[in-house]
N, CA, C and O atoms as CSV, one atom per row, in Angstrom:
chain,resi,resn,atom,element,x,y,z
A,1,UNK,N,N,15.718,-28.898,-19.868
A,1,UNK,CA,C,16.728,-29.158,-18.875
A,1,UNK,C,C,16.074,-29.868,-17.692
A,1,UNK,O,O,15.235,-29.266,-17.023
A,2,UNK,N,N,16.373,-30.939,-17.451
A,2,UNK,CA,C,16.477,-31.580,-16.259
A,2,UNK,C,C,16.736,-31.369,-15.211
A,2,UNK,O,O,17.702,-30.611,-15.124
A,3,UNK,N,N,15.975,-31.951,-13.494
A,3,UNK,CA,C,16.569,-31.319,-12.734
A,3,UNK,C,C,16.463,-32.758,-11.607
A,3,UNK,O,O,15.557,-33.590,-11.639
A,4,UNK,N,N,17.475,-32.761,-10.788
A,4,UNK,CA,C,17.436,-33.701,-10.008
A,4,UNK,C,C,17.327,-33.133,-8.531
A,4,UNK,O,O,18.164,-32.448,-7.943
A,5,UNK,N,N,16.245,-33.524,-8.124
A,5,UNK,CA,C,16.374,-33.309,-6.534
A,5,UNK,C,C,16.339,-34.358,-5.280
A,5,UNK,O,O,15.747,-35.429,-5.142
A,6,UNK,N,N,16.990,-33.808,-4.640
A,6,UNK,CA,C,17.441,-34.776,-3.119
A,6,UNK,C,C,17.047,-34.366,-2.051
A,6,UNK,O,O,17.291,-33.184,-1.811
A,7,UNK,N,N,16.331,-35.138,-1.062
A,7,UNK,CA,C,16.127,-34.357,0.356
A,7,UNK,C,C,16.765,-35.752,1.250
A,7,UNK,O,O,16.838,-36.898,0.807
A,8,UNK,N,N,17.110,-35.370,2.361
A,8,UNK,CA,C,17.713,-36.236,3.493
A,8,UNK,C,C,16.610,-35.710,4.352
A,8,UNK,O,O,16.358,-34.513,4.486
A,9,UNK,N,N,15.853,-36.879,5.029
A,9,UNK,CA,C,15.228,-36.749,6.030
A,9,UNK,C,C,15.081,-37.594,6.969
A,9,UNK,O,O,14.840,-38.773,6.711
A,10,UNK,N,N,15.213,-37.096,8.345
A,10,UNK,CA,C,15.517,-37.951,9.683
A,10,UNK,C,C,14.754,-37.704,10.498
A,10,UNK,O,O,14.683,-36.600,11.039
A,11,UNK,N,N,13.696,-39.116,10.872
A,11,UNK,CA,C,12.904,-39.338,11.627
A,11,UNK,C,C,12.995,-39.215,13.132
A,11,UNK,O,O,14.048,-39.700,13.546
A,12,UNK,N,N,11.998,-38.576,14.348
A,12,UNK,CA,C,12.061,-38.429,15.795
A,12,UNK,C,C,12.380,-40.136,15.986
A,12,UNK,O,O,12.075,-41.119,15.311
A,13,UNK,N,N,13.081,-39.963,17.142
A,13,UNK,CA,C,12.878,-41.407,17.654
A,13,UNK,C,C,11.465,-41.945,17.712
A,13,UNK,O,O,10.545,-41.262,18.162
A,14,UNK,N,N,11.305,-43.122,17.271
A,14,UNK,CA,C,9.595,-43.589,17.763
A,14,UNK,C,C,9.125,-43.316,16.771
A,14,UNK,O,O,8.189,-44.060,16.479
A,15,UNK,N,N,9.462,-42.121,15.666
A,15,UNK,CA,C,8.815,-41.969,14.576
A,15,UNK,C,C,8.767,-42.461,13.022
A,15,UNK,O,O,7.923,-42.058,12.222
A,16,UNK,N,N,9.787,-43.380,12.720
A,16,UNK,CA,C,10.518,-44.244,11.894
A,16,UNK,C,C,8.929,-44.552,10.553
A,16,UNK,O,O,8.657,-44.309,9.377
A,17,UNK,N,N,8.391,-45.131,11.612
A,17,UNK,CA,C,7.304,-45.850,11.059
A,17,UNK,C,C,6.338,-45.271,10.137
A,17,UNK,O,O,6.109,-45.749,9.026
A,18,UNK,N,N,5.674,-44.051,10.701
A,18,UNK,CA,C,5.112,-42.939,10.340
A,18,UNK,C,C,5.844,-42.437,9.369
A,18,UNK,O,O,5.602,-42.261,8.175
A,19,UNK,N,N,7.048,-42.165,10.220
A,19,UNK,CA,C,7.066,-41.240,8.629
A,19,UNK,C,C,7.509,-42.177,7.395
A,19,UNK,O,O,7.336,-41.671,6.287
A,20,UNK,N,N,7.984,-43.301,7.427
A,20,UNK,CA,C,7.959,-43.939,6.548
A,20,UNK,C,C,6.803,-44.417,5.745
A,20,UNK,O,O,6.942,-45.038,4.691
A,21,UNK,N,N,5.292,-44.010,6.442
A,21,UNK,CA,C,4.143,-44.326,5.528
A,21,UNK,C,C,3.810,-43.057,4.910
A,21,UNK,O,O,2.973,-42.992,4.009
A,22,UNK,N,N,4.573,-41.811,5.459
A,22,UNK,CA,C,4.470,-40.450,4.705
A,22,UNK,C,C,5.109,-40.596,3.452
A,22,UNK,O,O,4.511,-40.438,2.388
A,23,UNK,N,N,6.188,-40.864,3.535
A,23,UNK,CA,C,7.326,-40.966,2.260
A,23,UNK,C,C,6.807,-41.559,1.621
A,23,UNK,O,O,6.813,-41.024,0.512
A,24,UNK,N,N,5.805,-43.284,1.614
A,24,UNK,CA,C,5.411,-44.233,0.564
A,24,UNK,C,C,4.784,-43.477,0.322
A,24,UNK,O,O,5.294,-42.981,-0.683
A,25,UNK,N,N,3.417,-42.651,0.684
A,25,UNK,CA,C,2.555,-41.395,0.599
A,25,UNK,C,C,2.764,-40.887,-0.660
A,25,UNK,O,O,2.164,-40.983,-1.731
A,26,UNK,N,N,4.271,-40.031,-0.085
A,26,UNK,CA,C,4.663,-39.047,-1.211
A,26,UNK,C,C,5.212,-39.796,-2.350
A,26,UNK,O,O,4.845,-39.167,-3.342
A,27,UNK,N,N,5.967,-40.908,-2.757
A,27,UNK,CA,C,6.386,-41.414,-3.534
A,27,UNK,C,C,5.498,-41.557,-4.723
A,27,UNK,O,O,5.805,-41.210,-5.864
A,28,UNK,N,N,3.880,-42.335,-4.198
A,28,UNK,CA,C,3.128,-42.334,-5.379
A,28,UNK,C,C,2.702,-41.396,-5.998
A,28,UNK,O,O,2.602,-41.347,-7.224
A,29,UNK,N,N,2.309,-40.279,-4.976
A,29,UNK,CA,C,1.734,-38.954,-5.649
A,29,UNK,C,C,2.732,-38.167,-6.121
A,29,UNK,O,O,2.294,-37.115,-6.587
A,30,UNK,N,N,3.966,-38.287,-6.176
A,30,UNK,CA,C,5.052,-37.538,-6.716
A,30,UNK,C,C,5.179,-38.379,-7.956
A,30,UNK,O,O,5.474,-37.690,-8.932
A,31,UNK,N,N,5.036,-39.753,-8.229
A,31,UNK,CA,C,5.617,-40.615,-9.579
A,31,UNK,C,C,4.393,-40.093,-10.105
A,31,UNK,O,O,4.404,-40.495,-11.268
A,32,UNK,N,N,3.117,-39.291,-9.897
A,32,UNK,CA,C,2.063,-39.405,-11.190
A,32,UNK,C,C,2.072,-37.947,-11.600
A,32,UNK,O,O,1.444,-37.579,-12.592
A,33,UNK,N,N,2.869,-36.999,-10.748
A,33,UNK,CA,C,2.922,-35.522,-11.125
A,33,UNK,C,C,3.254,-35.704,-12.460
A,33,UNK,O,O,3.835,-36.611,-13.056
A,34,UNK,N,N,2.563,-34.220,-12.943
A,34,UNK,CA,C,3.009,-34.259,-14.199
A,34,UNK,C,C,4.916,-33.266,-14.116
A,34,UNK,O,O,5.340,-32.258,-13.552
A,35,UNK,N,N,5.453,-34.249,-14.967
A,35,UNK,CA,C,6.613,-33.890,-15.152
A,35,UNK,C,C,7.859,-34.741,-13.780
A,35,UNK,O,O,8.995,-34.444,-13.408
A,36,UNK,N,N,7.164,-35.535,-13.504
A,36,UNK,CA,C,7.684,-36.177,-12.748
A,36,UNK,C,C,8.498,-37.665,-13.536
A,36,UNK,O,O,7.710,-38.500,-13.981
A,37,UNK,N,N,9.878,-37.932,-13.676
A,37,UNK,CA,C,10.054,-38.969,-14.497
A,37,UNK,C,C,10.907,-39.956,-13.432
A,37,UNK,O,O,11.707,-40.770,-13.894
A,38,UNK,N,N,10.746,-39.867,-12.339
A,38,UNK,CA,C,11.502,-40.611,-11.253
A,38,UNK,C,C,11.605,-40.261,-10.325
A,38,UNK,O,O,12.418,-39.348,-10.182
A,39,UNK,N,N,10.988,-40.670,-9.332
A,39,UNK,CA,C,10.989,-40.789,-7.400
A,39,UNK,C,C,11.449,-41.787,-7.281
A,39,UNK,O,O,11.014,-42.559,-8.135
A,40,UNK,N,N,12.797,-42.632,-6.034
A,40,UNK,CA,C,12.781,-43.344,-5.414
A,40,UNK,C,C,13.337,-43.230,-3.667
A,40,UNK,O,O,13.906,-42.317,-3.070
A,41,UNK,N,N,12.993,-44.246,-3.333
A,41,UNK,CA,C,13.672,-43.690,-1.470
A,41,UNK,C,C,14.468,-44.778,-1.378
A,41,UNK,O,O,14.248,-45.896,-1.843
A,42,UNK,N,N,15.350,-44.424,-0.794
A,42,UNK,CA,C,16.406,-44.784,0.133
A,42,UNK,C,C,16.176,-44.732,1.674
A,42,UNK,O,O,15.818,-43.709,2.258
A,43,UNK,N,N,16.423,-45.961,2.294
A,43,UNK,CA,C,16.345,-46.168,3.825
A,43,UNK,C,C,17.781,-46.342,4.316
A,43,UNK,O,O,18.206,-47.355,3.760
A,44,UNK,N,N,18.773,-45.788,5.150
A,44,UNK,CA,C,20.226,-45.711,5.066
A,44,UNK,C,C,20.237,-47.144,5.954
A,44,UNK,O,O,19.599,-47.311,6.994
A,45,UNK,N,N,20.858,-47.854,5.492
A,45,UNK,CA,C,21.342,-49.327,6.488
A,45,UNK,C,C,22.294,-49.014,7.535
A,45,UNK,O,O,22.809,-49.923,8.186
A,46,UNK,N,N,22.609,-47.606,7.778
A,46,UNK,CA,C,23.290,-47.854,9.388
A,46,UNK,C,C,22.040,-47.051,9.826
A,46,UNK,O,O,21.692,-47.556,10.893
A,47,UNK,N,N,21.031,-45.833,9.439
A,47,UNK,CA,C,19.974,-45.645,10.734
A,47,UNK,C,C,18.648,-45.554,10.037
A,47,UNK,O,O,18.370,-44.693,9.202
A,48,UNK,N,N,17.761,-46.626,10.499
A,48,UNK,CA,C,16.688,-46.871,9.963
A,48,UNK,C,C,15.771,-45.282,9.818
A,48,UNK,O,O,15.006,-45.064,8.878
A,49,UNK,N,N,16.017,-44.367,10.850
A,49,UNK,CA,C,15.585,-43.401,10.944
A,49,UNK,C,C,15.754,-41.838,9.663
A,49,UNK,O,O,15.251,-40.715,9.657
A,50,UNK,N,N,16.717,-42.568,8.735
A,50,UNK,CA,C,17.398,-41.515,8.183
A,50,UNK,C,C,17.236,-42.445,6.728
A,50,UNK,O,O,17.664,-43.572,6.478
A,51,UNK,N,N,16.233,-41.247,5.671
A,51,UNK,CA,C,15.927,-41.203,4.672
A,51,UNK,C,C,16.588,-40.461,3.994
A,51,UNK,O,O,17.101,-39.476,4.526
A,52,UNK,N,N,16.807,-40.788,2.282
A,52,UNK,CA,C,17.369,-40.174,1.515
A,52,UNK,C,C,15.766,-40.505,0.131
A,52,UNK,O,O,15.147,-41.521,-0.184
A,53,UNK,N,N,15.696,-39.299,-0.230
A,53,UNK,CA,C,14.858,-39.172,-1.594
A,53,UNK,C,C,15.373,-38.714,-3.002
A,53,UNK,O,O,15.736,-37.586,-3.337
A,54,UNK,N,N,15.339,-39.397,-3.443
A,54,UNK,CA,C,15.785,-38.765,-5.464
A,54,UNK,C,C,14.455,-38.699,-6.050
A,54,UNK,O,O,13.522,-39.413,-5.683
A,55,UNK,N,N,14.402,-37.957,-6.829
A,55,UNK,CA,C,13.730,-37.596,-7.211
A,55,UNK,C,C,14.326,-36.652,-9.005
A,55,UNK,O,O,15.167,-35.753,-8.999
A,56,UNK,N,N,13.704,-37.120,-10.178
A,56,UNK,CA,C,14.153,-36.249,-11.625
A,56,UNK,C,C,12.919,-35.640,-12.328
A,56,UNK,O,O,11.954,-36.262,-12.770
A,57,UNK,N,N,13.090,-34.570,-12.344
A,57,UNK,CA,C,11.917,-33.549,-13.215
A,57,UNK,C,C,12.242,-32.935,-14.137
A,57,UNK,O,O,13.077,-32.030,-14.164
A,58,UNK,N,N,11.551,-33.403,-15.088
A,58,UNK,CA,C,11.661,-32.783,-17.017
A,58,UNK,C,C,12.083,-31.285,-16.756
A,58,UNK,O,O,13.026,-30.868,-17.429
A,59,UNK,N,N,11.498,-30.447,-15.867
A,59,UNK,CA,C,12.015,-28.905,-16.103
A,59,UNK,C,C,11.384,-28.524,-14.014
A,59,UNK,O,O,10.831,-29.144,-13.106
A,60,UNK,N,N,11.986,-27.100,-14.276
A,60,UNK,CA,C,12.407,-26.353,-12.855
A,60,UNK,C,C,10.988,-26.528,-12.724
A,60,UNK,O,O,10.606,-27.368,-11.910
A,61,UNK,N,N,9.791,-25.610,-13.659
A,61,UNK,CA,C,8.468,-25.387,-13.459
A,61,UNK,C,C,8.125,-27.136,-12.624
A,61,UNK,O,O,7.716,-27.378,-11.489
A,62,UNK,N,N,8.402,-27.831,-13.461
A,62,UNK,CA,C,7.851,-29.491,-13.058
A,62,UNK,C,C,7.936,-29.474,-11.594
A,62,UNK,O,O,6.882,-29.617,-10.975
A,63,UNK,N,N,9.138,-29.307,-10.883
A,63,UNK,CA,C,9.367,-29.504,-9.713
A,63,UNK,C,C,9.187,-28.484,-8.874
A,63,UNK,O,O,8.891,-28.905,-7.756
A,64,UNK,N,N,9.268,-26.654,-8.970
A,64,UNK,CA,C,8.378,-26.407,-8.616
A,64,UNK,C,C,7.022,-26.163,-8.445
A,64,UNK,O,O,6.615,-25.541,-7.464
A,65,UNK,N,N,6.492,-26.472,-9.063
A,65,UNK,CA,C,4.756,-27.004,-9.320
A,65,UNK,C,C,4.865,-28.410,-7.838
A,65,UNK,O,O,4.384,-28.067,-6.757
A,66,UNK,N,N,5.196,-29.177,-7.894
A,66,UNK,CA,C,5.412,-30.386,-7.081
A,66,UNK,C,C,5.497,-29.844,-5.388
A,66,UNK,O,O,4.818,-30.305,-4.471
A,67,UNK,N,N,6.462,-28.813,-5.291
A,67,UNK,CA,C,7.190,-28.193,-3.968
A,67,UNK,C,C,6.546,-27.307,-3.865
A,67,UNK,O,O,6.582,-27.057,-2.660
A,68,UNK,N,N,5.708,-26.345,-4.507
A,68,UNK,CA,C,4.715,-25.547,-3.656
A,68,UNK,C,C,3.132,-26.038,-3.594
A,68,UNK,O,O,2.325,-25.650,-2.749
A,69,UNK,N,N,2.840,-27.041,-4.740
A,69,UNK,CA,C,1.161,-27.280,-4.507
A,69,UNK,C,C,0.941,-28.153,-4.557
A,69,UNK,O,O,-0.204,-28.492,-4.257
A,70,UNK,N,N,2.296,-29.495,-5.143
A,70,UNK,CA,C,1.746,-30.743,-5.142
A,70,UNK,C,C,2.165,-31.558,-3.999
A,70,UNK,O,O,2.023,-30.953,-2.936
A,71,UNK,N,N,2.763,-33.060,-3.857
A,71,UNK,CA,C,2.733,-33.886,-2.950
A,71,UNK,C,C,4.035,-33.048,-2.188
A,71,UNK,O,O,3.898,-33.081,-0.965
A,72,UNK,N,N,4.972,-32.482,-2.529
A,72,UNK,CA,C,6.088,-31.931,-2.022
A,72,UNK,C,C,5.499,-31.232,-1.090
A,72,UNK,O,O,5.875,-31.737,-0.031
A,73,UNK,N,N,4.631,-30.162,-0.819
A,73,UNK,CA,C,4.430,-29.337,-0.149
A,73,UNK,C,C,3.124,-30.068,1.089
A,73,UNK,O,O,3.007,-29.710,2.261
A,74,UNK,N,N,2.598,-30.739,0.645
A,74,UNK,CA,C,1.565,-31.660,1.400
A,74,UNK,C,C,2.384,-32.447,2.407
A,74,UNK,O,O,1.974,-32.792,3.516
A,75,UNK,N,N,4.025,-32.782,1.717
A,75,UNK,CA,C,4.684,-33.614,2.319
A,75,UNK,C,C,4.900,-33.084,3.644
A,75,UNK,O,O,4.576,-33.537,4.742
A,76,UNK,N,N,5.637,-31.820,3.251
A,76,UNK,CA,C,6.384,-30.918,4.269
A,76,UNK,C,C,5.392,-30.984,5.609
A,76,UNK,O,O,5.677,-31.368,6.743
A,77,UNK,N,N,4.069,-30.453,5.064
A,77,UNK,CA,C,3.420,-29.868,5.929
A,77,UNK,C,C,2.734,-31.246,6.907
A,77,UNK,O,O,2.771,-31.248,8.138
A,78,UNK,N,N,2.257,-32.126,6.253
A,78,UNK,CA,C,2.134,-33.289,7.180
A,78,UNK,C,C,3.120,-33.965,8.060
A,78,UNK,O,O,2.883,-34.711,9.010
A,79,UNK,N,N,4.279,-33.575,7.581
A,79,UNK,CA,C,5.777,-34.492,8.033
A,79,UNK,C,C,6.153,-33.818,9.126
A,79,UNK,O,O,6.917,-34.418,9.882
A,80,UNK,N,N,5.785,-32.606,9.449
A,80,UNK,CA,C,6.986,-31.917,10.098
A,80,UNK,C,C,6.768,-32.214,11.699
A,80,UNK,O,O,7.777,-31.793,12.266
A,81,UNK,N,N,6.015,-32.670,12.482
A,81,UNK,CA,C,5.919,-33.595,13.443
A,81,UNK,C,C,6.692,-34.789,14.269
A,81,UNK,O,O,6.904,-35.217,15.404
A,82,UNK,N,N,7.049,-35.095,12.399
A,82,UNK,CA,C,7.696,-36.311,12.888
A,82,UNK,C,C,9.363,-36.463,12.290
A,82,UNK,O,O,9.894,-37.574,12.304
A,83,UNK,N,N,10.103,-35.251,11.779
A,83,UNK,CA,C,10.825,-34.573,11.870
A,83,UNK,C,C,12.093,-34.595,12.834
A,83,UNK,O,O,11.866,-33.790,13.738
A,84,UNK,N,N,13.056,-35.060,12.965
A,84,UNK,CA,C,14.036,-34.331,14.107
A,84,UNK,C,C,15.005,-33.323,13.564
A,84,UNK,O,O,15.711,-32.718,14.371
A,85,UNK,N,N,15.094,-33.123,12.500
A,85,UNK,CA,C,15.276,-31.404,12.204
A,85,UNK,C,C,14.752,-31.100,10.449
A,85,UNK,O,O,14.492,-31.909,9.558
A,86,UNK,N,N,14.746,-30.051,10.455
A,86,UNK,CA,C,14.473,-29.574,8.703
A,86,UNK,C,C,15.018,-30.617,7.920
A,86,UNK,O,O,15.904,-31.397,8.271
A,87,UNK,N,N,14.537,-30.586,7.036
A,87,UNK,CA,C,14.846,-31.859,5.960
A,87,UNK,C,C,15.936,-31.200,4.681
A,87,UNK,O,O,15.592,-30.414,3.797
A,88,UNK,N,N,17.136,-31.705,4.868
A,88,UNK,CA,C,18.154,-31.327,4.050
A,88,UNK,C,C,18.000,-31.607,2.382
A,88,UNK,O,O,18.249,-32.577,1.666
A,89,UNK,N,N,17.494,-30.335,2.157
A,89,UNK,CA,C,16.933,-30.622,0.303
A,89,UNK,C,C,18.124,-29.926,-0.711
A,89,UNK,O,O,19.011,-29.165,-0.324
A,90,UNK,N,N,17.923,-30.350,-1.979
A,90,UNK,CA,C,19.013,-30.048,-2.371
A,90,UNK,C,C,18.385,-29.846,-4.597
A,90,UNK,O,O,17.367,-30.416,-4.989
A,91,UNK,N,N,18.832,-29.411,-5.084
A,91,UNK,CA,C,18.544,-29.616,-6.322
A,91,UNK,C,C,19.890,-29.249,-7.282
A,91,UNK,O,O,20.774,-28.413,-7.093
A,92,UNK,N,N,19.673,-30.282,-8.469
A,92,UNK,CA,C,20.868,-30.144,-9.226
A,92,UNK,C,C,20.681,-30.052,-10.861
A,92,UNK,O,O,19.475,-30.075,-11.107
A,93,UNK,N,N,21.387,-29.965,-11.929
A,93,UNK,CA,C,21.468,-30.232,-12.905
A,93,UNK,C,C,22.183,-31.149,-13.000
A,93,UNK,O,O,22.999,-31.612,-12.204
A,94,UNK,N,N,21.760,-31.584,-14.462
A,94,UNK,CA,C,22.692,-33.115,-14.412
A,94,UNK,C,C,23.636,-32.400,-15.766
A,94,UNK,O,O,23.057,-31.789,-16.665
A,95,UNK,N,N,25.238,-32.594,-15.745
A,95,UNK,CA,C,25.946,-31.996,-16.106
A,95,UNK,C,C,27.196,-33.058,-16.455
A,95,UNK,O,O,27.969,-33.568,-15.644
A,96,UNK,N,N,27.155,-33.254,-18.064
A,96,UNK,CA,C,28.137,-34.094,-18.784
A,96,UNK,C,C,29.570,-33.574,-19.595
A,96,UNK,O,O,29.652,-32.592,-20.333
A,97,UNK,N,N,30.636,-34.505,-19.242
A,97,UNK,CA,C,31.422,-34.345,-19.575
A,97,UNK,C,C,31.130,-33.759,-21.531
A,97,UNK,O,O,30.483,-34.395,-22.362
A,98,UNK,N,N,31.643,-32.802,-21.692
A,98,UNK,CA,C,32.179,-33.330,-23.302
A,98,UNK,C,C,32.801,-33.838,-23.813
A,98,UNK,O,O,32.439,-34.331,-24.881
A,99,UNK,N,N,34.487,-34.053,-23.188
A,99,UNK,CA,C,35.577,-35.061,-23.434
A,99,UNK,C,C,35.921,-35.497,-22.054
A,99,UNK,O,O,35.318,-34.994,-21.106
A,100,UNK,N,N,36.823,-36.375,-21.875
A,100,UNK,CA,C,36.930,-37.024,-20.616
A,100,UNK,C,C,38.175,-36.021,-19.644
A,100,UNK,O,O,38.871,-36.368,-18.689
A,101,UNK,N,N,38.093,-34.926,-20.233
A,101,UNK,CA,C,39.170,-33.737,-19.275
A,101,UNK,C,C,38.372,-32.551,-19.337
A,101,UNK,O,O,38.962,-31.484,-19.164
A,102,UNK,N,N,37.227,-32.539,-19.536
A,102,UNK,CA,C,36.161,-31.358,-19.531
A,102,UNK,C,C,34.604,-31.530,-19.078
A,102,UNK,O,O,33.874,-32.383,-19.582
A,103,UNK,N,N,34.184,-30.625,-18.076
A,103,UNK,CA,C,32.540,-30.832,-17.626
A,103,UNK,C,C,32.478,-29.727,-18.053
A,103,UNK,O,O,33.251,-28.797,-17.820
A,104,UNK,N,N,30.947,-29.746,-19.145
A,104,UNK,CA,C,30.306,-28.740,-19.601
A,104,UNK,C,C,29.350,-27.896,-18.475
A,104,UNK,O,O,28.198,-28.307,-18.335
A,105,UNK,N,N,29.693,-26.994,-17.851
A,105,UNK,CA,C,29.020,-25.671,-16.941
A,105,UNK,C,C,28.622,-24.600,-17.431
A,105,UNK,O,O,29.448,-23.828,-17.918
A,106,UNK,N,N,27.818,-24.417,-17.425
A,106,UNK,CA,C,26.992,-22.837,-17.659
A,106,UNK,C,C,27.162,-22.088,-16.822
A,106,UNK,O,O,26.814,-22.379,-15.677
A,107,UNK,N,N,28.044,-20.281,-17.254
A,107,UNK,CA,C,28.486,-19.318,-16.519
A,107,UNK,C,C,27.054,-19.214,-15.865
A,107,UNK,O,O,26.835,-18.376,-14.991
């Protein structure tokens, strides 16, 4: 099972720059994790300051392995400086219709 994760993160004023060489940072060392099958970033075109990350991992272990010891957690801890609030993270399954009037969910 697959897992997709998202963080929104928004840079201090003045801090745009920086943390945008954090994110390229994390991007490479997150694309070579193992179990890592896709990182990309998003820069939002109305505020240069405000990042969006995707990110897809073969299994939960993959991504947490990533968020407590790999570039995820290196991220956090170098980033948070340049920060103007907690970074809105999010994780999902990816979840397909079976017919076009039904999404398959697990109780």
């Amino acid at each position: 099972m697959s897992l997709t994760h998202l963080a929104f993160v928004l840079a201090k004023p003045d801090c745009t720059g920086p943390l945008a060489a954090r994110i390229a940072e994390l991007a490479v060392e997150a694309a070579g994790e193992p179990g890592c099958i896709e990182f990309t970033i998003h820069q939002s075109s109305d505020d240069p300051a405000l990042w969006f990350l995707y990110s897809s991992w073969q299994s939960a272990e993959a991504l947490a392995e990533h968020l407590e010891h790999g570039s995820g957690r290196h991220f956090a801890e170098a980033s948070g400086g340049l920060l103007e609030e907690s970074m809105d993270v999010h994780s999902f399954i990816r979840r397909r219709p079976l017919r076009a009037d039904t999404l398959a969910i697990a109780a």
